[in-house]
Every structure is written in C-alpha cells, then in structure tokens.
C-alpha positions as CSV (number, residue, x, y, z in Angstrom):
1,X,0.0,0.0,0.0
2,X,1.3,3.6,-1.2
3,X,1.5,5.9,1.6
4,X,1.7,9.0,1.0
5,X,2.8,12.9,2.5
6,X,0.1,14.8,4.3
7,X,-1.1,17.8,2.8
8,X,-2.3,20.4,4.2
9,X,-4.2,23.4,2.7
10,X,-3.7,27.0,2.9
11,X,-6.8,29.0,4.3
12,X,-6.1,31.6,1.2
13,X,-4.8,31.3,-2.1
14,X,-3.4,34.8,-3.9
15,X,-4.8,35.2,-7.4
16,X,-3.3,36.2,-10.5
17,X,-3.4,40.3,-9.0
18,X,-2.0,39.1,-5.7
19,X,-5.5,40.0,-4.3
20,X,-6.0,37.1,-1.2
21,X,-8.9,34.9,-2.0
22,X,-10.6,33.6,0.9
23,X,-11.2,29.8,0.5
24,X,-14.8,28.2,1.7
25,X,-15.0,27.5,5.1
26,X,-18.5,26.0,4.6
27,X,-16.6,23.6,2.0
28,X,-14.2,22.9,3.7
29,X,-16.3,21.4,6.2
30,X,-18.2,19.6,4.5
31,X,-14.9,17.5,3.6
32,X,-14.1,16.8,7.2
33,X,-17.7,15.9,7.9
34,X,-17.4,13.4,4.5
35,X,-13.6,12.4,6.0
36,X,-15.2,9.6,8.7
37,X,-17.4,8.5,6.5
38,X,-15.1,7.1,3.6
39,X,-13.1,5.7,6.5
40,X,-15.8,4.0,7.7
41,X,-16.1,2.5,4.6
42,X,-12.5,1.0,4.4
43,X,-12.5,-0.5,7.4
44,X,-16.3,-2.2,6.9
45,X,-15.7,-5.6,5.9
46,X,-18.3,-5.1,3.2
47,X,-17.3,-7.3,-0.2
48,X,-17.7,-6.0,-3.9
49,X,-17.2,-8.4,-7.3
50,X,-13.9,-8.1,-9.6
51,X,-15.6,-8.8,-12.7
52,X,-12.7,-9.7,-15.5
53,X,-14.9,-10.4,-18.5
54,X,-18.3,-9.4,-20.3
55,X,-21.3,-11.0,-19.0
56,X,-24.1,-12.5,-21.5
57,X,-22.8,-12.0,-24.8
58,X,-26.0,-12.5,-27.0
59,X,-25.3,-14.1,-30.9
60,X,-28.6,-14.2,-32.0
61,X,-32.6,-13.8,-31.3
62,X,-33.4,-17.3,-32.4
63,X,-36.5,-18.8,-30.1
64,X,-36.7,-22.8,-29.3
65,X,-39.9,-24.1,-28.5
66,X,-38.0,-27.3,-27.1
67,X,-34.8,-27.5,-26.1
68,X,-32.3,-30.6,-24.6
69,X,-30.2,-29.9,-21.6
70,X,-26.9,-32.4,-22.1
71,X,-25.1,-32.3,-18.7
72,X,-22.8,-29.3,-17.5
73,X,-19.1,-30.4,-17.5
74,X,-16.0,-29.3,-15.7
75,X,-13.8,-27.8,-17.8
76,X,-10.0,-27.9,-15.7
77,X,-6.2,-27.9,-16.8
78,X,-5.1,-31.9,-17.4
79,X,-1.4,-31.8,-15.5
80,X,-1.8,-28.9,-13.2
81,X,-4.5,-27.8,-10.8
82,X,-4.7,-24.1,-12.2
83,X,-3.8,-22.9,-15.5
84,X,-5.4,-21.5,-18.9
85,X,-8.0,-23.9,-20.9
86,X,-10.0,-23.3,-23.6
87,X,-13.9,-23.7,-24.2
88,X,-14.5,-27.1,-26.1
89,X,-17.0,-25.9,-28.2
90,X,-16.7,-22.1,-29.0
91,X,-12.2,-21.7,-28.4
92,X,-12.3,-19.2,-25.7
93,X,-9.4,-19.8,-23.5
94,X,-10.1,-18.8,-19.6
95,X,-8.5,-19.3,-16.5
96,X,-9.7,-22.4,-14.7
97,X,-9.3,-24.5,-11.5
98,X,-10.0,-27.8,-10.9
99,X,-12.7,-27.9,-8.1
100,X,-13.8,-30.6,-5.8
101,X,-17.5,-32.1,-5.6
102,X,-19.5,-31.8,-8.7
103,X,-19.9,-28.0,-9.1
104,X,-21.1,-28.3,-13.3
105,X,-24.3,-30.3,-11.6
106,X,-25.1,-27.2,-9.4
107,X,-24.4,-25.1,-11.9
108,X,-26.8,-26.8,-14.3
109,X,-29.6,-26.9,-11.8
110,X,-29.3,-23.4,-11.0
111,X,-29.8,-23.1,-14.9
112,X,-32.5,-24.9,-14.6
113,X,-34.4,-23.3,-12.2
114,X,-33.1,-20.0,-14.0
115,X,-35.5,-21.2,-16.9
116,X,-38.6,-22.3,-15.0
117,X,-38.9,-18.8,-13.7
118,X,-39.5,-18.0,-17.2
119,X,-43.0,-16.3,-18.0
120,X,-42.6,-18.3,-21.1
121,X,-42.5,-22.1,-21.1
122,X,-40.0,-23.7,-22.6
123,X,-40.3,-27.8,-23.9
124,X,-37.1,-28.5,-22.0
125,X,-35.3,-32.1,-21.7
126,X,-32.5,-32.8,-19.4
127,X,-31.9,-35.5,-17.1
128,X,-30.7,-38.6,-17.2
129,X,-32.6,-39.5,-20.6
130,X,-30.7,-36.7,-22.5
131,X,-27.6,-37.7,-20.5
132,X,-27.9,-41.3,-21.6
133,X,-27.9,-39.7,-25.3
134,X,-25.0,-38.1,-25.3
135,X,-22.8,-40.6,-24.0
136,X,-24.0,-42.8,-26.4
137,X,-23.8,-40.5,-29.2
138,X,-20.3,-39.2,-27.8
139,X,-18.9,-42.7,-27.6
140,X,-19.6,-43.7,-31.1
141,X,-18.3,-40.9,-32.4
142,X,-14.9,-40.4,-31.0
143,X,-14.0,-38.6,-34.4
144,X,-16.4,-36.4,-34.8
145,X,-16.2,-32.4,-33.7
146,X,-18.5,-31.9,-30.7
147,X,-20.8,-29.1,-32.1
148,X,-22.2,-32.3,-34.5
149,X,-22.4,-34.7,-31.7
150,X,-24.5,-31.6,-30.0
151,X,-26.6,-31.8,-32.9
152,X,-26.8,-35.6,-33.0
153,X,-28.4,-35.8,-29.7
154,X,-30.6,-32.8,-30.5
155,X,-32.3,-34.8,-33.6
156,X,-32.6,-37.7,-31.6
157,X,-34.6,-36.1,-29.0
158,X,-36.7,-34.2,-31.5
159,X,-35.1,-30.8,-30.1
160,X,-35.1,-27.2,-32.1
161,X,-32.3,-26.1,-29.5
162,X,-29.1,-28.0,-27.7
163,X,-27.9,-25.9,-24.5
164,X,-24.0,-27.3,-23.5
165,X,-22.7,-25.7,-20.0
166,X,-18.9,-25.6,-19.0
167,X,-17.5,-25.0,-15.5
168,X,-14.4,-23.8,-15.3
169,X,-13.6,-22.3,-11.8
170,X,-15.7,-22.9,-8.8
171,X,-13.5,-21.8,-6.0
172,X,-15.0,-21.6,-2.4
173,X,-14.2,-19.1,0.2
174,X,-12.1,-19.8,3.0
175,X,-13.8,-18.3,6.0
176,X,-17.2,-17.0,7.1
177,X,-19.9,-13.7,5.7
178,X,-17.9,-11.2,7.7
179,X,-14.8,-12.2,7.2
180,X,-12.4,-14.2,4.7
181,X,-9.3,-16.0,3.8
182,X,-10.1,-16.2,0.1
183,X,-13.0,-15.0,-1.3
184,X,-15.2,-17.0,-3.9
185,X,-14.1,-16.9,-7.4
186,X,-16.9,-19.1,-9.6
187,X,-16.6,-19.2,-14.0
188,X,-18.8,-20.8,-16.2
189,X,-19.6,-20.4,-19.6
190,X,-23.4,-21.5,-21.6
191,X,-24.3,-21.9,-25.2
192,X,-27.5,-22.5,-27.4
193,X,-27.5,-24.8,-30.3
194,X,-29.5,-24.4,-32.9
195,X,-29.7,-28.4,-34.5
196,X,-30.5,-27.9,-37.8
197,X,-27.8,-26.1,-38.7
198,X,-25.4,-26.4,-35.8
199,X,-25.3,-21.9,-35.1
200,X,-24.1,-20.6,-31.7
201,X,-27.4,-18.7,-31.4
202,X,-26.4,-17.4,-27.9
203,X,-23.6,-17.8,-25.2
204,X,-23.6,-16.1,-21.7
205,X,-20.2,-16.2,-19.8
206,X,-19.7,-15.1,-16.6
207,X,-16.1,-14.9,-14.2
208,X,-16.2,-13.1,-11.5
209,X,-14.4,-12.6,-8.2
210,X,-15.5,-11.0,-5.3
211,X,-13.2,-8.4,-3.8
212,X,-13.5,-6.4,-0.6
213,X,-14.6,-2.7,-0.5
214,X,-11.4,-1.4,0.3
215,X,-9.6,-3.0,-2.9
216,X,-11.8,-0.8,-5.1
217,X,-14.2,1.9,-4.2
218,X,-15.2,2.8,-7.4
219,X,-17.3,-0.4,-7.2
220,X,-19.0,0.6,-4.4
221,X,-22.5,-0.6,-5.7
222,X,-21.7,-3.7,-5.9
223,X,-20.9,-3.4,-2.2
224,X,-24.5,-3.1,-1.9
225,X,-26.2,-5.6,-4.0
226,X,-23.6,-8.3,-2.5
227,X,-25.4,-7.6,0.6
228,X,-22.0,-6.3,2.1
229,X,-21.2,-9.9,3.0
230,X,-18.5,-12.9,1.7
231,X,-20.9,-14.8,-0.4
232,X,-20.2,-18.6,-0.9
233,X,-19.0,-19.8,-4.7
234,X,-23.2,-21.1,-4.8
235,X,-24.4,-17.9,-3.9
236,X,-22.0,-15.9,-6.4
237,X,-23.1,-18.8,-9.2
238,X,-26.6,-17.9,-8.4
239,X,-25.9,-14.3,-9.2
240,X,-24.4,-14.9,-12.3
241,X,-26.9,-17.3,-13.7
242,X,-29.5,-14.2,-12.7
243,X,-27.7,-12.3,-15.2
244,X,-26.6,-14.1,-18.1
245,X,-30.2,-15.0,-18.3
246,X,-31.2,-12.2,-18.8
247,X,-30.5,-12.2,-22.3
248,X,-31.5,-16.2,-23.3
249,X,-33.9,-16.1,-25.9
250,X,-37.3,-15.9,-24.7
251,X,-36.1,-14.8,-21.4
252,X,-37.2,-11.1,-22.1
C-alpha cells in the first residue's frame, strides 16, 4: 500500500493580482464531515465483485420451442491444478481451477431453475434420458467435432435447440460472511445450439471474483447488492446465472 505525505491546505490562495482569496469555510467542512465516513467505509468488511470479463454475450434472437439440456461439464487444466483452458465448443481460453464435488451439476440446476422462472414455457429435456444420449452418441463418435455430436443428440430427441454448460472455476471461500481468507471466485460459460444447422445462437459467460470494498471503491454498488457480505461460490453462481439470463432467448 502507497502511503503518502500529508497535505495540508492554505486557508487563502493569492490570485493572479495578488488580491488574497478567501477559501470556503463552509466547503471545507463539508470535507471533514465526509472524512469519517469514507473511512468507515475502508474499514467495513463489506465485499464488492472483480468482474474480469463481459457478461451474457447475445449471438442471436433465435426462439426454441424445445430444447435438450446435455449435462454441464467441468472444464479444468489436465497436468496442473490451475492454468489456462479453452472452451470445447466455441475456443475461448479462460483461467480455470480444478474444483472438488461436482460444481457443473449445481451449476446446471441453477440453470434450470433460472428457466422455469421464465414467464414463457420452454419444452425443456435434461436428465438422465438426455444424459444417456450423449454418452452414447459421444462414444460412437470419438472422431467427430462436438458441435455435431450436440446436434446428434438434439435430432434424436426431437429438439429445435441443444444448451452445452462448461465450469471452469468454482472456488470456495475460505472463511465465514464477515470475514475471509479467500474470497469466492466461480466461472462458467453457456451456449445454445440451434440443431439444424449447428449456429451458436447465444452464449452467456460469466467470471467473476469477489473483492473487498477497500480493494476498489469505485465499485462501491456492488458493495451493496452483495449484501456487504462474503458470499459462498453457490451464492456468487446464483448471481451470475440471474444475469446471463437475462439475455437467453425468450427470457425477455
């Protein structure tokens, strides 16, 4: 942390006549009454998000009447527990981090749930039947690129629309609300098939991690929708998912 020289202010400045110019007293009190304040606000343990890329990228307005959910997958670096990987179906590389549990299955049912607040009602088929799909259609063809297996399973099931979910980080916090070791750092990345001709018709991407008030106050409203509290990587996926949705087809 820079630290640096006091300064302190004249009570007059001279202007360009050398006539003395009486600064504001009123103003200048209104910055000491402000002063406690904006300390206050360092030294709250409030929490803010770091947000490193664009959030819901749209690529299209296409509408699916019915649409197959295949299951989310974890997306992490083969030799090392952190390190750069790239999306298997669209190329964008992004840091990732292999997590424990199953975070792509939480992910996906936060999705879900994402889409059954919907005023609209989509034809939607995950589950275990679509899941069966794909790795049947994945293992017999070992050759093929995925964005046609994606639209294999999608004409099998008699779907318009094939939506593919990747996990990539899903770091937990290390510590409680109020206070933290290591705050939650959670990225994931969705896209929308369109099966008969195999378009990227819309991806939403969200990485984010959350950062105290004091490491950047010109995010201070963040401060306040976060509650000014150390969510948990759930609570920080839930967030996302509120807003990439915002721009799925249909969704408006």
């Amino acid at each position: 942390m820079k630290i640096f020289p006091e300064r302190t202010e004249p009570a007059a400045v001279l202007d360009k006549g050398g006539r003395i110019i009486e600064k504001s007293s009123g103003f200048l009190r209104g910055l000491y009454n402000l002063f406690p304040i904006c300390i206050l606000l360092l030294m709250v343990g409030g929490c803010l998000y770091r947000e490193d890329v664009g959030i819901a990228v749209p690529e299209g307005k296409v509408v699916f009447d019915r649409i197959a959910v295949v299951p989310f997958q974890q997306i992490v670096p083969e030799e090392s527990r952190s390190g750069a990987v790239r999306c298997p179906l669209c190329g964008l590389m992004v840091d990732a981090t292999r997590s424990s549990g199953s975070p792509e299955a939480l992910v996906e049912d936060l999705f879900l749930k994402q889409v059954d607040k919907s005023k609209r009602k989509f034809g939607l088929i995950a589950g275990e039947r679509v899941a069966a799909v794909f790795r049947r259609v994945s293992a017999i063809s070992l050759k093929i690129p995925l964005r046609q297996v994606l639209r294999n399973v999608g004409s099998e099931l008699e779907a318009e629309g094939v939506v593919s979910g990747y996990v990539y980080r899903f770091r937990e916090r290390k510590g409680v609300s109020y206070a933290v070791e290591q705050p939650a750092s959670v990225a994931f990345e969705i896209h929308l098939l369109k099966v008969s001709d195999g378009a990227l018709v819309w991806r939403g991407y969200f990485d984010r991690t959350q950062s105290s008030l004091m490491e950047d106050l010109l995010k201070a409203p963040s401060f306040y929708r976060g509650g000014g509290r150390w969510v948990t990587a759930e609570q920080l996926a839930e967030e996302g998912l509120e807003e990439v949705m915002k721009t799925f087809p249909g969704m408006q």
